[in-house]
C-alpha positions as CSV (number, residue, x, y, z in Angstrom):
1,X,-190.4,97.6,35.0
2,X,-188.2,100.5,36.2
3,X,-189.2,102.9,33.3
4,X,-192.5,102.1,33.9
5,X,-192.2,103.8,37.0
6,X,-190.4,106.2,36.2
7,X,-193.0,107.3,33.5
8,X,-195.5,107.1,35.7
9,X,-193.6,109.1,38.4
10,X,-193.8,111.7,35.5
11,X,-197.2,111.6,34.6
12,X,-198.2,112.2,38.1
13,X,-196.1,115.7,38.1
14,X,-197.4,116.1,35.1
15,X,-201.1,115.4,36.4
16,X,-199.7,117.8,39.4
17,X,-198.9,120.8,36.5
18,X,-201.7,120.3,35.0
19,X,-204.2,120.6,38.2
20,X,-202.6,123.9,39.5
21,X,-203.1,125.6,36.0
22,X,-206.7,124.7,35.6
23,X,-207.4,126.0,39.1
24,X,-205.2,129.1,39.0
25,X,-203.3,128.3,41.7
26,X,-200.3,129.2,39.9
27,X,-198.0,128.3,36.5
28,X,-198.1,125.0,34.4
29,X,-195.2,123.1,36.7
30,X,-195.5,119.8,38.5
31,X,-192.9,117.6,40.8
32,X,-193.1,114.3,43.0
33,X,-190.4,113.2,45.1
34,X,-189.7,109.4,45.2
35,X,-187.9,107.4,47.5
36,X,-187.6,103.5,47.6
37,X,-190.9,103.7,44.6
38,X,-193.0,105.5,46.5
39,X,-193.5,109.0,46.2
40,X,-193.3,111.0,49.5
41,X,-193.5,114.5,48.1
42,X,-195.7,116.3,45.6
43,X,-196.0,119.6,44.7
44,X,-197.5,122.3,42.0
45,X,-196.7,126.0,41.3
46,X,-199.1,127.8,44.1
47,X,-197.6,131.3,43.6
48,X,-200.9,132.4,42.7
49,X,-202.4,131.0,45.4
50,X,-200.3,131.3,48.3
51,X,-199.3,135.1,46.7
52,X,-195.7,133.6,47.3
53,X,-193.1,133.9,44.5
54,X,-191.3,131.3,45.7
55,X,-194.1,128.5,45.8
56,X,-192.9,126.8,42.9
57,X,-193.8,123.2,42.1
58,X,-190.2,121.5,43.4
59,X,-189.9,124.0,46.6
60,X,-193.6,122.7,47.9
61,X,-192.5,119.3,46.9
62,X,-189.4,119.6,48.6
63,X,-191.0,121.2,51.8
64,X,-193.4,118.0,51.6
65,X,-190.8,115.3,51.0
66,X,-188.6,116.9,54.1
67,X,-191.6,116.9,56.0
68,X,-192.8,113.1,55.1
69,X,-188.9,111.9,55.7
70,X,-188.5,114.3,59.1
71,X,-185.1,115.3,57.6
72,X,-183.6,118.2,55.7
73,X,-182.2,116.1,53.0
74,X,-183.4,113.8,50.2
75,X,-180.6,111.3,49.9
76,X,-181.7,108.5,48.3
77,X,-184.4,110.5,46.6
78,X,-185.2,110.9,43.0
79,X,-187.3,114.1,41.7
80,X,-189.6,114.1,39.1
81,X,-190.3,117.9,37.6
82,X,-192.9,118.7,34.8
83,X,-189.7,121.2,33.6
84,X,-186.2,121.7,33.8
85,X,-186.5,123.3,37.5
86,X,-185.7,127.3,37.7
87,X,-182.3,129.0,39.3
88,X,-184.3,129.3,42.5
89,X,-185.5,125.7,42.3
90,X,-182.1,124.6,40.9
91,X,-180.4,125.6,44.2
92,X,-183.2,124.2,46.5
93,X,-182.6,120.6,44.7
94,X,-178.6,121.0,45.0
95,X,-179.4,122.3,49.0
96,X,-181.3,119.2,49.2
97,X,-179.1,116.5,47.7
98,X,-181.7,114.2,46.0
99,X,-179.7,111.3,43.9
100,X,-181.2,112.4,40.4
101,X,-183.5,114.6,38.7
102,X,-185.8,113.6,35.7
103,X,-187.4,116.3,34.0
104,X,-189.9,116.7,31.3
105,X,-190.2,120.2,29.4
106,X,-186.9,122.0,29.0
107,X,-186.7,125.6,29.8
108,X,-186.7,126.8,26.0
109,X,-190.5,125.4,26.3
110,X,-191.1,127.0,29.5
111,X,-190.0,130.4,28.0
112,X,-192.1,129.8,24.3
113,X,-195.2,130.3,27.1
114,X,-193.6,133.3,28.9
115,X,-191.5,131.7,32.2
116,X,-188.4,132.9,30.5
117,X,-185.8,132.8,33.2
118,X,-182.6,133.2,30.9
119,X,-182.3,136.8,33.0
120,X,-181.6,135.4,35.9
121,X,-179.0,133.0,34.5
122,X,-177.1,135.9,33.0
123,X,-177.7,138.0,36.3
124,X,-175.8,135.6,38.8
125,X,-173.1,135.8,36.0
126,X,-172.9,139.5,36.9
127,X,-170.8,141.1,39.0
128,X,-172.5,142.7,42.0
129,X,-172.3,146.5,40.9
130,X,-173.7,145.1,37.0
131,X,-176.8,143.3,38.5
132,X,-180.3,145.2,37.7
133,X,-181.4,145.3,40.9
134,X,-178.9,147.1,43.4
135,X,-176.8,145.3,46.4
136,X,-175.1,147.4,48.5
137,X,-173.0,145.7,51.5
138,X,-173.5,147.2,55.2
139,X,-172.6,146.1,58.5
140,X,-170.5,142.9,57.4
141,X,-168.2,143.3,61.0
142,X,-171.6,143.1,63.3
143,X,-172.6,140.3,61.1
144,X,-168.9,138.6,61.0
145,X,-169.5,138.7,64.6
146,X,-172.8,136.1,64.1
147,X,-170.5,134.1,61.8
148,X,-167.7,133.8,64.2
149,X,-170.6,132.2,66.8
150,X,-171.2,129.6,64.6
151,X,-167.9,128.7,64.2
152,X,-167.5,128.0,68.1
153,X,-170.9,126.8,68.3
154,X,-170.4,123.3,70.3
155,X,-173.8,121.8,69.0
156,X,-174.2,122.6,65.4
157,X,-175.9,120.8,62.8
158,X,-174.0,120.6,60.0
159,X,-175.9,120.4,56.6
């Protein structure tokens, strides 16, 4: 019974790719969020849509999910992706701590149709000065300054 779920978890994010492509709304990428086998979170790619480069199928599924739980976390979560998620959607999923990811599509396949983020990859494994696009480092005491707040802040949320 389980991976019956669990495929059709996957054919709903799949569904969820499917319908953003055919209504231009942004790339061929789907994701549900499911907690206790029900999903709580779906999302496609809306970059087109929203004119937002970060809009990206897990992101909006994430954002949904959060919003759906009232938490900033997905423990006890499981994520369902039409592809093996993206650097930027790789770090949201880690930032969010859901319990596992299944995927469909790996990102070879994503890059055969031109989502080819093997740049990126070999980017973060560049030093700062290497990178393509320039980082220069200003004001770090004034901004110390913010950091050293938090530090003595009394009623933090840690996450």
């Amino acid at each position: 019974m389980k991976e019956a779920q669990q495929i059709q978890f996957m054919l709903e994010a799949i569904s969820l790719s499917a319908y953003g492509m055919i209504h231009n709304e942004g790339g061929p990428f789907g994701c549900v969020i499911v907690k206790n086998n029900s999903i709580i979170g779906r999302g496609s790619n809306k970059v087109i849509l929203m004119n937002d480069p970060t809009a990206h199928a897990e992101i909006i599924a994430i954002r949904d999910a959060c919003q759906h739980l009232g938490t900033f976390q997905l423990d006890g979560c499981q994520i369902y992706t039409s592809c093996e998620p993206c650097p930027m959607c790789l770090g949201a999923i880690y930032w969010a701590h859901p319990e596992k990811v299944y995927y469909a599509c790996t990102r070879k396949d994503a890059a055969q149709i031109g989502f080819d983020d093997q740049f990126i990859y070999e980017e973060m494994m560049s030093d700062l000065p290497h990178r393509k696009i320039p980082m220069e480092q200003i004001l770090r005491p004034e901004s110390l300054k913010v950091f050293s707040g938090w530090l003595e802040k009394a009623d933090k949320i840690i996450y």
